[in-house]
mmCIF entry with sequence, helices, sheets and N, C-alpha, C, O atoms, coordinates in Angstrom:
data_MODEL
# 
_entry.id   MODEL 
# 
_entity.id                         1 
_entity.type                       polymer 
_entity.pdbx_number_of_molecules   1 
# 
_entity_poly.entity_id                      1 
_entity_poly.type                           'polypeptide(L)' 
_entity_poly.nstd_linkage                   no 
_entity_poly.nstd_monomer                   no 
_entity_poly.pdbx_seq_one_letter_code       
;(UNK)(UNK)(UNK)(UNK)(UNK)(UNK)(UNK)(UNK)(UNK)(UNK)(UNK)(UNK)(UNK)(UNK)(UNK)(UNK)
(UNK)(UNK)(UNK)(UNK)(UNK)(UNK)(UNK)(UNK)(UNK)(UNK)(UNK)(UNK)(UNK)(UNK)(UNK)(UNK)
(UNK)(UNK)(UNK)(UNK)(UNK)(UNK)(UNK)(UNK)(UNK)(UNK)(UNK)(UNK)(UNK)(UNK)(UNK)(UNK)
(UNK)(UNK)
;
_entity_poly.pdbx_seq_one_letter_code_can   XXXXXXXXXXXXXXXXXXXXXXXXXXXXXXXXXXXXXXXXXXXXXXXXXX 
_entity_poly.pdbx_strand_id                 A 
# 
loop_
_entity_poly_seq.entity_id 
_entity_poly_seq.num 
_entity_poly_seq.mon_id 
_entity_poly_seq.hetero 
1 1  UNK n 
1 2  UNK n 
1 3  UNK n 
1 4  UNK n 
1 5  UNK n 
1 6  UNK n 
1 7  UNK n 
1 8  UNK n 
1 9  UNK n 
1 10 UNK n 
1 11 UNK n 
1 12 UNK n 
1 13 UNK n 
1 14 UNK n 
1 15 UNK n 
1 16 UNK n 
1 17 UNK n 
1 18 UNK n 
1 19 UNK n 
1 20 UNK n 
1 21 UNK n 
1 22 UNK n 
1 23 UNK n 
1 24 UNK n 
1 25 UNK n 
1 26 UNK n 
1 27 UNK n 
1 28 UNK n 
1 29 UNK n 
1 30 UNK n 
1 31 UNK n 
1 32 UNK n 
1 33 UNK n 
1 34 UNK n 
1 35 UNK n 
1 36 UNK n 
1 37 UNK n 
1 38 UNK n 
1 39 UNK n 
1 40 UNK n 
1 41 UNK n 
1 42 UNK n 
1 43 UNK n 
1 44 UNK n 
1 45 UNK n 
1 46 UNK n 
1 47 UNK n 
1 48 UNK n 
1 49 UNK n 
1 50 UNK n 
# 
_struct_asym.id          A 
_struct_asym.entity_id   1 
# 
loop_
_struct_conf.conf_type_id 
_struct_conf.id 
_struct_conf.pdbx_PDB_helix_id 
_struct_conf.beg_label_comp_id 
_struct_conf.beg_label_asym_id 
_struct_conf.beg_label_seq_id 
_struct_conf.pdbx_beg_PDB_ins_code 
_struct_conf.end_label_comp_id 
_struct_conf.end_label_asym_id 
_struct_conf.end_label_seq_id 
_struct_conf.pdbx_end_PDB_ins_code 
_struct_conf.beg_auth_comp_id 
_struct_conf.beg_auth_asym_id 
_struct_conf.beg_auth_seq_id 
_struct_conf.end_auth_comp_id 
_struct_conf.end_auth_asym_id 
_struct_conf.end_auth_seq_id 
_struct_conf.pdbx_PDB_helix_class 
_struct_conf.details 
_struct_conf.pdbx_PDB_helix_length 
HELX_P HELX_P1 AA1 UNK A 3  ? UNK A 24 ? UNK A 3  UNK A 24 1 ? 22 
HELX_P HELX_P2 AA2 UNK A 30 ? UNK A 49 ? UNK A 30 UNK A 49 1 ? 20 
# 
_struct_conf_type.id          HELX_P 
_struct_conf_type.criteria    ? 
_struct_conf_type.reference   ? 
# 
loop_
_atom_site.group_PDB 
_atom_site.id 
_atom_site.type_symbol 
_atom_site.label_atom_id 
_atom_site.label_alt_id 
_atom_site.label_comp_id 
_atom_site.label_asym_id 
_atom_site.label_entity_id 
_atom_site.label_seq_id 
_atom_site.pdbx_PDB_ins_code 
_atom_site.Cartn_x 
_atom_site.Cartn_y 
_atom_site.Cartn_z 
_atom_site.occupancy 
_atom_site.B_iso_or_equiv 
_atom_site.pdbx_formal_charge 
_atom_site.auth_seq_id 
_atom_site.auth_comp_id 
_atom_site.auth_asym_id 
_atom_site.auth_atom_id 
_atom_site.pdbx_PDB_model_num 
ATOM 1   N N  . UNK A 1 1  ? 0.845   -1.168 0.000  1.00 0.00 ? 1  UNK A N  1 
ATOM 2   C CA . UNK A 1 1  ? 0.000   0.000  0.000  1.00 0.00 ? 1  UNK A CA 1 
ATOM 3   C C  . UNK A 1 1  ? 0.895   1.238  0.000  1.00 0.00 ? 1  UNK A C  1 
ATOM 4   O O  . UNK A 1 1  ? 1.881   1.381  0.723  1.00 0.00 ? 1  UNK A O  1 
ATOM 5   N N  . UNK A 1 2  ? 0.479   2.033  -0.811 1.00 0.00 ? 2  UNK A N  1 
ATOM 6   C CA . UNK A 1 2  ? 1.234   3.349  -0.579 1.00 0.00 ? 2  UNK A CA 1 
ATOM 7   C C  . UNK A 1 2  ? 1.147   4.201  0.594  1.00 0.00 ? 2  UNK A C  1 
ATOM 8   O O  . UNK A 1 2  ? 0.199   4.647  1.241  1.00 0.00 ? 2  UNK A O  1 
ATOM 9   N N  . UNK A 1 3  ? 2.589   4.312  0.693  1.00 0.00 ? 3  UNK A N  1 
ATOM 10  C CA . UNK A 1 3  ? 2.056   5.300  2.244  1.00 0.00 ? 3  UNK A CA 1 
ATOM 11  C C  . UNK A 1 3  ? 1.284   6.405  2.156  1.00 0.00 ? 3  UNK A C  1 
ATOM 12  O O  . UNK A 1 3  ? 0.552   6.278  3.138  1.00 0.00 ? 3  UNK A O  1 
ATOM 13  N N  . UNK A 1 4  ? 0.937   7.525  1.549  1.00 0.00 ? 4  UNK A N  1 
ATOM 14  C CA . UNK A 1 4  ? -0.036  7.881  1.221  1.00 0.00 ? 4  UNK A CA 1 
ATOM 15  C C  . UNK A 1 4  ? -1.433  7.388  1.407  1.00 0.00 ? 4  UNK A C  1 
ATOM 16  O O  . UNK A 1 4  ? -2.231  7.696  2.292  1.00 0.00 ? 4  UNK A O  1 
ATOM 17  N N  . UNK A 1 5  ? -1.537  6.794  0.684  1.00 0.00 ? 5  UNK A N  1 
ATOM 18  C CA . UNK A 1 5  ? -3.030  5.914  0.946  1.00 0.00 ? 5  UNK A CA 1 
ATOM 19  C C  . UNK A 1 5  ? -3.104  5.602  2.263  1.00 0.00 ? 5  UNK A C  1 
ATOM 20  O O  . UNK A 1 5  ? -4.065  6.005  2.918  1.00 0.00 ? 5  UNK A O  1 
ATOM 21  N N  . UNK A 1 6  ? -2.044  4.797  2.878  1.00 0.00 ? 6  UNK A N  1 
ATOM 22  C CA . UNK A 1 6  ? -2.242  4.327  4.332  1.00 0.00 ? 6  UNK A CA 1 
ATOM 23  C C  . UNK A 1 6  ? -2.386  5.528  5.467  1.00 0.00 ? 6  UNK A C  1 
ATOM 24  O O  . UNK A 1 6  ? -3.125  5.505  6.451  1.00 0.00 ? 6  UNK A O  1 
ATOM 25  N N  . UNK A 1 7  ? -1.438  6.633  5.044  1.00 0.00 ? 7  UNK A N  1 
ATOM 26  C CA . UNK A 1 7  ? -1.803  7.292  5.996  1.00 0.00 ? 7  UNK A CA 1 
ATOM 27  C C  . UNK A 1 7  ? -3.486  7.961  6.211  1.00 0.00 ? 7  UNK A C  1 
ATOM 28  O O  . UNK A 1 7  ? -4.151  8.076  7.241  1.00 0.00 ? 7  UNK A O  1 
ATOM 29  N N  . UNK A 1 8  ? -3.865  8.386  4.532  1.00 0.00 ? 8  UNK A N  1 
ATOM 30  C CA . UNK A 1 8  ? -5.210  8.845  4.656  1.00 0.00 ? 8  UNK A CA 1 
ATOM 31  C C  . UNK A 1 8  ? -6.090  7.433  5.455  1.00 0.00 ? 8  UNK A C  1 
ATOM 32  O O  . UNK A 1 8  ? -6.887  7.566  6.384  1.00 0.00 ? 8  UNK A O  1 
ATOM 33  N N  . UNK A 1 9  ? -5.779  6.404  4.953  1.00 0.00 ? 9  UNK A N  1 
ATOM 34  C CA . UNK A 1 9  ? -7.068  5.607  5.549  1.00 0.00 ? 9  UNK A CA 1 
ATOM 35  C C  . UNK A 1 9  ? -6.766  5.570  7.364  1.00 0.00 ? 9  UNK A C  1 
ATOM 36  O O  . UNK A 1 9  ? -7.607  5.161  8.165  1.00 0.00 ? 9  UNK A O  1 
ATOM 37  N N  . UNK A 1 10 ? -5.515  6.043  7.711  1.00 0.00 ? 10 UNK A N  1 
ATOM 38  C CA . UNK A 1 10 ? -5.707  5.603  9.395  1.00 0.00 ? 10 UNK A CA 1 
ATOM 39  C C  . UNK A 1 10 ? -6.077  7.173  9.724  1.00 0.00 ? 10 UNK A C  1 
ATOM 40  O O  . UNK A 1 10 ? -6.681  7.484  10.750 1.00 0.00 ? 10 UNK A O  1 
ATOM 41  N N  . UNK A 1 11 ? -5.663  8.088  8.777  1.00 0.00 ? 11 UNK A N  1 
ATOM 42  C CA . UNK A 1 11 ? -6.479  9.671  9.645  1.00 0.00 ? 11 UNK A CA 1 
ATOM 43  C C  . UNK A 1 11 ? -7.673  9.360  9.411  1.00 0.00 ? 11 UNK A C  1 
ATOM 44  O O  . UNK A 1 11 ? -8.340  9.592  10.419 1.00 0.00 ? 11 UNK A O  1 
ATOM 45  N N  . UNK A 1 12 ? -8.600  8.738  8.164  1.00 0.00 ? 12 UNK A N  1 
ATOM 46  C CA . UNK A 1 12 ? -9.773  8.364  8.607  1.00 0.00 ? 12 UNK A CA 1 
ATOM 47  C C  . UNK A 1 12 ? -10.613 7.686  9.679  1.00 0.00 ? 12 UNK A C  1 
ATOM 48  O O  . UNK A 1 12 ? -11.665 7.974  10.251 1.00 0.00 ? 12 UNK A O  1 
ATOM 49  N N  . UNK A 1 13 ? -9.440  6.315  9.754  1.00 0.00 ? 13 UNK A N  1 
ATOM 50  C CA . UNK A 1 13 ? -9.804  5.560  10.792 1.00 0.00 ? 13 UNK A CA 1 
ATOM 51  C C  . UNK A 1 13 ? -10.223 6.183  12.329 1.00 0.00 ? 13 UNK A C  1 
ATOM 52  O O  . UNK A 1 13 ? -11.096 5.899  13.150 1.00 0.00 ? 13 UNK A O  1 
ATOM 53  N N  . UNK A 1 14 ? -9.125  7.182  12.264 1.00 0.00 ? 14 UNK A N  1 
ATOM 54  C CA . UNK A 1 14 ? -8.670  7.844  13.441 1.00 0.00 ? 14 UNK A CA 1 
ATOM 55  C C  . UNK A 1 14 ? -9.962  8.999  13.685 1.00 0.00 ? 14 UNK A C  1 
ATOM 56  O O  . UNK A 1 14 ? -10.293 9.357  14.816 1.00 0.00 ? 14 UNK A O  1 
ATOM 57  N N  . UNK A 1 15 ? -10.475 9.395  12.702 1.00 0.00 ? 15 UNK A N  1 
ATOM 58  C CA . UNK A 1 15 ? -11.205 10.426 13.154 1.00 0.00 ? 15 UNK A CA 1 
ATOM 59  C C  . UNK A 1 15 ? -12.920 9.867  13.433 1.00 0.00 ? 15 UNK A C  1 
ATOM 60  O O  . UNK A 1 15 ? -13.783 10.453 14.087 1.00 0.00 ? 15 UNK A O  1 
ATOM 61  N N  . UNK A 1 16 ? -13.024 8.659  12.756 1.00 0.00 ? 16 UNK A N  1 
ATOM 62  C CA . UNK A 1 16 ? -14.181 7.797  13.091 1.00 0.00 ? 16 UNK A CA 1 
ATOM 63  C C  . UNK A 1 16 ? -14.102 7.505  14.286 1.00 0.00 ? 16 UNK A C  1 
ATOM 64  O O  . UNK A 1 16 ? -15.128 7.812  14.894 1.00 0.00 ? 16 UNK A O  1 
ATOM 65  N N  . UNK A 1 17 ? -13.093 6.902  15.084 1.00 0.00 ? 17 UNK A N  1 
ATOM 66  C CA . UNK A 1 17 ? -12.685 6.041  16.194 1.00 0.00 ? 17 UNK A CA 1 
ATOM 67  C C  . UNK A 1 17 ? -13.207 7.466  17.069 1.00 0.00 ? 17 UNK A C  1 
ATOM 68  O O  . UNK A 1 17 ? -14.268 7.227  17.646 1.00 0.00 ? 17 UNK A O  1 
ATOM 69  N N  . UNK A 1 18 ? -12.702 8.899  17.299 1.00 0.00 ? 18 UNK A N  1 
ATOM 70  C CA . UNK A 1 18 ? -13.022 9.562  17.845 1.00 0.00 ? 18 UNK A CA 1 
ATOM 71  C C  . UNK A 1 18 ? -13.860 10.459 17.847 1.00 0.00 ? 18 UNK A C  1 
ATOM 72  O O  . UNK A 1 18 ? -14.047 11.099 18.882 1.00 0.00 ? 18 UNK A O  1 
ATOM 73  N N  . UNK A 1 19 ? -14.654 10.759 16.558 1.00 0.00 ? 19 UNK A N  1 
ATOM 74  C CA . UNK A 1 19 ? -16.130 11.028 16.514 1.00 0.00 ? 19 UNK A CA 1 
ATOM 75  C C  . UNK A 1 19 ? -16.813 9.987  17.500 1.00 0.00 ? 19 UNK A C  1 
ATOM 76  O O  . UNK A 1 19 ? -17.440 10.357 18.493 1.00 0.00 ? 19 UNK A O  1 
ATOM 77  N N  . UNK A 1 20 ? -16.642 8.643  17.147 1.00 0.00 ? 20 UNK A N  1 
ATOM 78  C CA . UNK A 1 20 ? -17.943 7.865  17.608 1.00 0.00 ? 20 UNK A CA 1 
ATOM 79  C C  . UNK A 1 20 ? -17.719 7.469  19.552 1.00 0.00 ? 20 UNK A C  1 
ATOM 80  O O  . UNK A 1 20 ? -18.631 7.169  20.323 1.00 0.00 ? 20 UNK A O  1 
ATOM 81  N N  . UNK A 1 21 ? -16.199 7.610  19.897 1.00 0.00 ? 21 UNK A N  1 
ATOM 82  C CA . UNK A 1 21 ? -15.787 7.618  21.106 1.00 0.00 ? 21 UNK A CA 1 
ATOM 83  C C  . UNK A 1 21 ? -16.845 9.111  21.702 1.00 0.00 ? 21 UNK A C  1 
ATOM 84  O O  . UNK A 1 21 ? -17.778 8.914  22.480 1.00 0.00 ? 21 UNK A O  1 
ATOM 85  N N  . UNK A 1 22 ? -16.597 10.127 21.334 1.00 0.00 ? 22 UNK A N  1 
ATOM 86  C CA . UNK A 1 22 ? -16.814 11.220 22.177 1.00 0.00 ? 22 UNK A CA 1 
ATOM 87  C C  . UNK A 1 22 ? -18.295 11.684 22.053 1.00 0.00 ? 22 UNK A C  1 
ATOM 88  O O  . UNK A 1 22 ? -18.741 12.549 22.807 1.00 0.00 ? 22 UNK A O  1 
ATOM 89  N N  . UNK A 1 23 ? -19.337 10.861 20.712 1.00 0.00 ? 23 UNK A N  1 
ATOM 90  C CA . UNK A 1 23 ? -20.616 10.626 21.348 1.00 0.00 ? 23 UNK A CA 1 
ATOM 91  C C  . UNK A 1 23 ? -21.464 9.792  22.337 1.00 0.00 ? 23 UNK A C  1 
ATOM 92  O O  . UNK A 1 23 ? -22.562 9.962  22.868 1.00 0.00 ? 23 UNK A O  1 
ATOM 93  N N  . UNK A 1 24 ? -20.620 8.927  22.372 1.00 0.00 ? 24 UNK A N  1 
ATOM 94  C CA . UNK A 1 24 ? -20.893 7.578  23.202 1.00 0.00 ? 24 UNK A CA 1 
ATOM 95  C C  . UNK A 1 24 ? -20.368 7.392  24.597 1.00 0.00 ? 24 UNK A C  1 
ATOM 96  O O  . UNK A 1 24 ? -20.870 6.502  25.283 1.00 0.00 ? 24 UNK A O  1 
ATOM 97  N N  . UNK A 1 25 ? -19.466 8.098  25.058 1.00 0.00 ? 25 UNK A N  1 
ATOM 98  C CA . UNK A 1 25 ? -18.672 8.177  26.023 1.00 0.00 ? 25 UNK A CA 1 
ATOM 99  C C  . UNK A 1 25 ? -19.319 8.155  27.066 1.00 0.00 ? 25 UNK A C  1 
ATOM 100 O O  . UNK A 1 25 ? -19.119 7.348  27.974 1.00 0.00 ? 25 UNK A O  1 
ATOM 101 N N  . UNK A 1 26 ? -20.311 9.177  27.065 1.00 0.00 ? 26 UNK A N  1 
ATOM 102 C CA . UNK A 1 26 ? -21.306 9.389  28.700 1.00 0.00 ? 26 UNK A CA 1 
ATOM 103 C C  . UNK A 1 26 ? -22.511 8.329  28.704 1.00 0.00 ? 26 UNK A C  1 
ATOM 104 O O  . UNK A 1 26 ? -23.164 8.078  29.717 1.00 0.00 ? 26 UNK A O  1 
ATOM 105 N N  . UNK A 1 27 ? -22.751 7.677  27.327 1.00 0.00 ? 27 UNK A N  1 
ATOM 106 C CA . UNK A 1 27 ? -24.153 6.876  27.563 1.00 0.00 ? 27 UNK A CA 1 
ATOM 107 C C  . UNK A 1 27 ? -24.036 5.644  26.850 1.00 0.00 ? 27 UNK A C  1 
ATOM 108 O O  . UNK A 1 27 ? -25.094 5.020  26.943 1.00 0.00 ? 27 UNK A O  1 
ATOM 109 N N  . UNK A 1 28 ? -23.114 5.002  26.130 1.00 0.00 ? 28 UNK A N  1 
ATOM 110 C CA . UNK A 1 28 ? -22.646 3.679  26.252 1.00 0.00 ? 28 UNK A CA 1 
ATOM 111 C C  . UNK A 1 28 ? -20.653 3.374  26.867 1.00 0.00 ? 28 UNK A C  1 
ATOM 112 O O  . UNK A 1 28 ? -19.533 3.717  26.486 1.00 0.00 ? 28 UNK A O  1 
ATOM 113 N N  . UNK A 1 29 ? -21.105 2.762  27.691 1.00 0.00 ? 29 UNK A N  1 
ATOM 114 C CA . UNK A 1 29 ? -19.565 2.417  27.928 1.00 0.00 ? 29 UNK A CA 1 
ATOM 115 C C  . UNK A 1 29 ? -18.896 1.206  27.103 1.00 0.00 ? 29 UNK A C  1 
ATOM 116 O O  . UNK A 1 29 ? -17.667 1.135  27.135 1.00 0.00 ? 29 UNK A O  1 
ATOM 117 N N  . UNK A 1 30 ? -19.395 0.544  26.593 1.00 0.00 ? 30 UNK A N  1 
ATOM 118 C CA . UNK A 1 30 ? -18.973 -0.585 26.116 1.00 0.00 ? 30 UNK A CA 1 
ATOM 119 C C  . UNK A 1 30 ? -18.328 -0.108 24.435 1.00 0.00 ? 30 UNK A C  1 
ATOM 120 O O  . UNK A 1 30 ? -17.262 -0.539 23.995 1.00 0.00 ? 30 UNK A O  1 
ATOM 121 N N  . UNK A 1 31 ? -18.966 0.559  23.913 1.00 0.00 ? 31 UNK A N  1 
ATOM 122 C CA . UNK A 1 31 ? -18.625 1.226  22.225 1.00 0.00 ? 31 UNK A CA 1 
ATOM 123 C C  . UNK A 1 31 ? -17.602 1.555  22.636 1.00 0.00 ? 31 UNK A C  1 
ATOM 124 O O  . UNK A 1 31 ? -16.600 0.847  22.537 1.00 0.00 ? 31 UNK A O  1 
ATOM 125 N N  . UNK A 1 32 ? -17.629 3.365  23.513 1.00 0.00 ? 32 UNK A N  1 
ATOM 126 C CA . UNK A 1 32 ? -16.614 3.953  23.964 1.00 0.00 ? 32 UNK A CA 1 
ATOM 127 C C  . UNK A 1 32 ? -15.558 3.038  24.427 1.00 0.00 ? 32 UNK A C  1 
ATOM 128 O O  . UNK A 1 32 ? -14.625 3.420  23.720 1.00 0.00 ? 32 UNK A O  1 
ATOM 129 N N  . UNK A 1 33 ? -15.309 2.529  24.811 1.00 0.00 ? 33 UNK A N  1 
ATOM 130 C CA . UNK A 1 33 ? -14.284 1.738  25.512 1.00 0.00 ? 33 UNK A CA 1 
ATOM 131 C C  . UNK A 1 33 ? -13.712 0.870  23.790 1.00 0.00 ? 33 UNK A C  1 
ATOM 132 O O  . UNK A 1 33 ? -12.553 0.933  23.379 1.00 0.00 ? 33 UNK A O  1 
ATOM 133 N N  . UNK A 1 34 ? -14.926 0.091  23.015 1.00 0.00 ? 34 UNK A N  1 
ATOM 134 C CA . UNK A 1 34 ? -14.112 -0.476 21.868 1.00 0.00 ? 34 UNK A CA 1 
ATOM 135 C C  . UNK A 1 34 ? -13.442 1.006  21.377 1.00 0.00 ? 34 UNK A C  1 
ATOM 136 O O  . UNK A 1 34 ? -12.220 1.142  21.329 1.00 0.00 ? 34 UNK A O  1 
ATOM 137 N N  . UNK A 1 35 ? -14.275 1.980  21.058 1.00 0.00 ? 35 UNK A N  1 
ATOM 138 C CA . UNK A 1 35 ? -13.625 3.070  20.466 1.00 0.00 ? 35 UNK A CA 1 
ATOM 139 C C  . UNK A 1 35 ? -12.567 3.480  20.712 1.00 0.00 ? 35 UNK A C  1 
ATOM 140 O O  . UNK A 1 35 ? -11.924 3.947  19.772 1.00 0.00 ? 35 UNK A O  1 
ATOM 141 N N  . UNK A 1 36 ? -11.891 3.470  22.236 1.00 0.00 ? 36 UNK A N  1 
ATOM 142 C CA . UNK A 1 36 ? -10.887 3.675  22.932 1.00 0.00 ? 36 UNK A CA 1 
ATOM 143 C C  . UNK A 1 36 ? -9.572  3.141  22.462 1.00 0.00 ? 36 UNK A C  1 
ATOM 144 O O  . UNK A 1 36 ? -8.452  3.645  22.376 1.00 0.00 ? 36 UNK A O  1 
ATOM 145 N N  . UNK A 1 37 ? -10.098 1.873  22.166 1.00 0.00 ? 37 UNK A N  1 
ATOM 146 C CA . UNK A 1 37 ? -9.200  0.199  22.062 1.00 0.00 ? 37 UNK A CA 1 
ATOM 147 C C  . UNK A 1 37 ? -8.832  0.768  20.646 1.00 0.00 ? 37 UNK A C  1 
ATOM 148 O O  . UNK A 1 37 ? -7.605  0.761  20.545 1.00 0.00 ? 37 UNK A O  1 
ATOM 149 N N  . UNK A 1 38 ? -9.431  1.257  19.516 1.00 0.00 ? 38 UNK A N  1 
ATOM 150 C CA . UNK A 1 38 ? -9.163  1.436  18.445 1.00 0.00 ? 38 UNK A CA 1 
ATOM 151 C C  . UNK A 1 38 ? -8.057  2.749  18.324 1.00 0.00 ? 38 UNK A C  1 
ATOM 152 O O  . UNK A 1 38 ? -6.867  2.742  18.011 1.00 0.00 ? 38 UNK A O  1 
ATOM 153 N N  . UNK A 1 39 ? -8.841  3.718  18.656 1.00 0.00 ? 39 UNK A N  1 
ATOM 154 C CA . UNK A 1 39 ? -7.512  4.447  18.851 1.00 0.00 ? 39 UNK A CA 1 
ATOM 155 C C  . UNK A 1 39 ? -6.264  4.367  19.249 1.00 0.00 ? 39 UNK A C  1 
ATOM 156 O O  . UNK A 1 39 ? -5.313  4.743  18.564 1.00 0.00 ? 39 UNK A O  1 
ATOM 157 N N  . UNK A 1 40 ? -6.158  3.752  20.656 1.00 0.00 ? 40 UNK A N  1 
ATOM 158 C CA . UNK A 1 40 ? -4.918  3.229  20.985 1.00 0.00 ? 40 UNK A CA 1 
ATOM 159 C C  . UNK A 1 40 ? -3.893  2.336  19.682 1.00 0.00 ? 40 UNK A C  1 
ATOM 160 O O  . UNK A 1 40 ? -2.772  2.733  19.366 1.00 0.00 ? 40 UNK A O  1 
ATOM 161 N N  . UNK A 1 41 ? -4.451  1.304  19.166 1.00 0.00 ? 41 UNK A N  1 
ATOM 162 C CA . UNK A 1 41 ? -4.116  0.360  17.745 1.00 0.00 ? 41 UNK A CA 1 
ATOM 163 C C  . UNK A 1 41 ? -3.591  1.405  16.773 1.00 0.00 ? 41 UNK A C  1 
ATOM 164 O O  . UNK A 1 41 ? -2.532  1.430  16.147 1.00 0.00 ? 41 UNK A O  1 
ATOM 165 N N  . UNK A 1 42 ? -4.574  2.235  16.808 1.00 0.00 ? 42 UNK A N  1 
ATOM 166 C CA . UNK A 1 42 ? -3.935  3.058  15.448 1.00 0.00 ? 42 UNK A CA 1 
ATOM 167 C C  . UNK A 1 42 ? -2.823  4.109  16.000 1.00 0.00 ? 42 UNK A C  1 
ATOM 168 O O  . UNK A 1 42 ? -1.930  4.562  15.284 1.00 0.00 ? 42 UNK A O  1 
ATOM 169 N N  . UNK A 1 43 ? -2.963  4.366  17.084 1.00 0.00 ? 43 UNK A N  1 
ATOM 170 C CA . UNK A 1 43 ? -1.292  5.454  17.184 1.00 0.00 ? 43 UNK A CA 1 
ATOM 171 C C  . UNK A 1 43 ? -0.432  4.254  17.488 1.00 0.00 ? 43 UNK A C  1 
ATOM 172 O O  . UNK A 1 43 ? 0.727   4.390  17.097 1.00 0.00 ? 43 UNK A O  1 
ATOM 173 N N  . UNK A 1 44 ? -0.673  3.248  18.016 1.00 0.00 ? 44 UNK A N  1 
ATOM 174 C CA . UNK A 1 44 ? 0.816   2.411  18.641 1.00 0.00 ? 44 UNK A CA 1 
ATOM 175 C C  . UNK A 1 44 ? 1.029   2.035  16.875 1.00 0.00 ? 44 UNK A C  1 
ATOM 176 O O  . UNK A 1 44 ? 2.145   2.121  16.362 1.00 0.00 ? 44 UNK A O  1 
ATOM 177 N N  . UNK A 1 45 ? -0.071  1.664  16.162 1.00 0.00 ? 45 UNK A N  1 
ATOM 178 C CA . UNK A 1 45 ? 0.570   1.519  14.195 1.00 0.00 ? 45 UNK A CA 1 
ATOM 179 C C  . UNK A 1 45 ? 1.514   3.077  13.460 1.00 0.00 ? 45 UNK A C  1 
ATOM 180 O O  . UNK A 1 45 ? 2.319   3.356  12.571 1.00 0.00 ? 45 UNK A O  1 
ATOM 181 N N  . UNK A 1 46 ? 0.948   3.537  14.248 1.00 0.00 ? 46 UNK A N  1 
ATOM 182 C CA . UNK A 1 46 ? 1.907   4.798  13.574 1.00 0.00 ? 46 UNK A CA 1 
ATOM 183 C C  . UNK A 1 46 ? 2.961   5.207  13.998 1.00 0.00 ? 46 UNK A C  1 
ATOM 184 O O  . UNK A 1 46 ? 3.848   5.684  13.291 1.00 0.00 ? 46 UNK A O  1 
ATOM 185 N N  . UNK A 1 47 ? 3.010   5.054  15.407 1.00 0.00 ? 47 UNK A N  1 
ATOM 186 C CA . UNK A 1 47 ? 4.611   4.845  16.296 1.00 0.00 ? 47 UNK A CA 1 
ATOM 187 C C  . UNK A 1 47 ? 5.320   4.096  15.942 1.00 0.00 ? 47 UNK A C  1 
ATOM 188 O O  . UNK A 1 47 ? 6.500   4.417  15.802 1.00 0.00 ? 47 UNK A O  1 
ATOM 189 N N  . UNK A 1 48 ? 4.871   2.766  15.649 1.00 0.00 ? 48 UNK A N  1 
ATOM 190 C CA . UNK A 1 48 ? 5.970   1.878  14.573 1.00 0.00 ? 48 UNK A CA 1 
ATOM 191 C C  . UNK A 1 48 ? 6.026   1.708  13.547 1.00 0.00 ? 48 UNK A C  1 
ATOM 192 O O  . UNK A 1 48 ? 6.584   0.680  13.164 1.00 0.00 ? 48 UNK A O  1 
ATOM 193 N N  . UNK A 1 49 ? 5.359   2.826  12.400 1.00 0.00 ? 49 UNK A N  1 
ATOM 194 C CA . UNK A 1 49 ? 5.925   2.839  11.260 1.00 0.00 ? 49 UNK A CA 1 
ATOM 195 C C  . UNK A 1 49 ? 6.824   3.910  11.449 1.00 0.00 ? 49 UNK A C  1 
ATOM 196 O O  . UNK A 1 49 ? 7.779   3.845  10.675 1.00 0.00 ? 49 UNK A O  1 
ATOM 197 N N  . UNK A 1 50 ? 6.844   5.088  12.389 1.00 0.00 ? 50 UNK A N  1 
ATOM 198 C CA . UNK A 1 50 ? 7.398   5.805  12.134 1.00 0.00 ? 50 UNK A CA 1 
ATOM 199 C C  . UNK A 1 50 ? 9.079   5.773  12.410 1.00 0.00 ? 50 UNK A C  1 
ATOM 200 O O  . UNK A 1 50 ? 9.779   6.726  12.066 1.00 0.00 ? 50 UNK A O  1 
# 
């Protein structure tokens, strides 16, 4: 994959993961928390590509 491409699809990833974290946060815990889990995945992926 081109890095390019990869990076757009994890700033996407990334901004889904925290849209849907910071609606859900106060009134489902269980999303929020996957949402959480996802974010974490995608910066520790970008810490080691970088």
């Amino acid at each position: 994959m081109d890095l390019l491409v990869g990076n757009r699809a994890r700033g996407w990833a990334l901004w889904k993961a925290l849209i849907t974290y910071d609606y859900h946060k106060l009134s489902n815990k269980a999303i929020a928390d996957e949402q959480w889990n996802i974010i974490n995945v995608i910066m520790e992926d970008y810490e080691t590509e970088r």
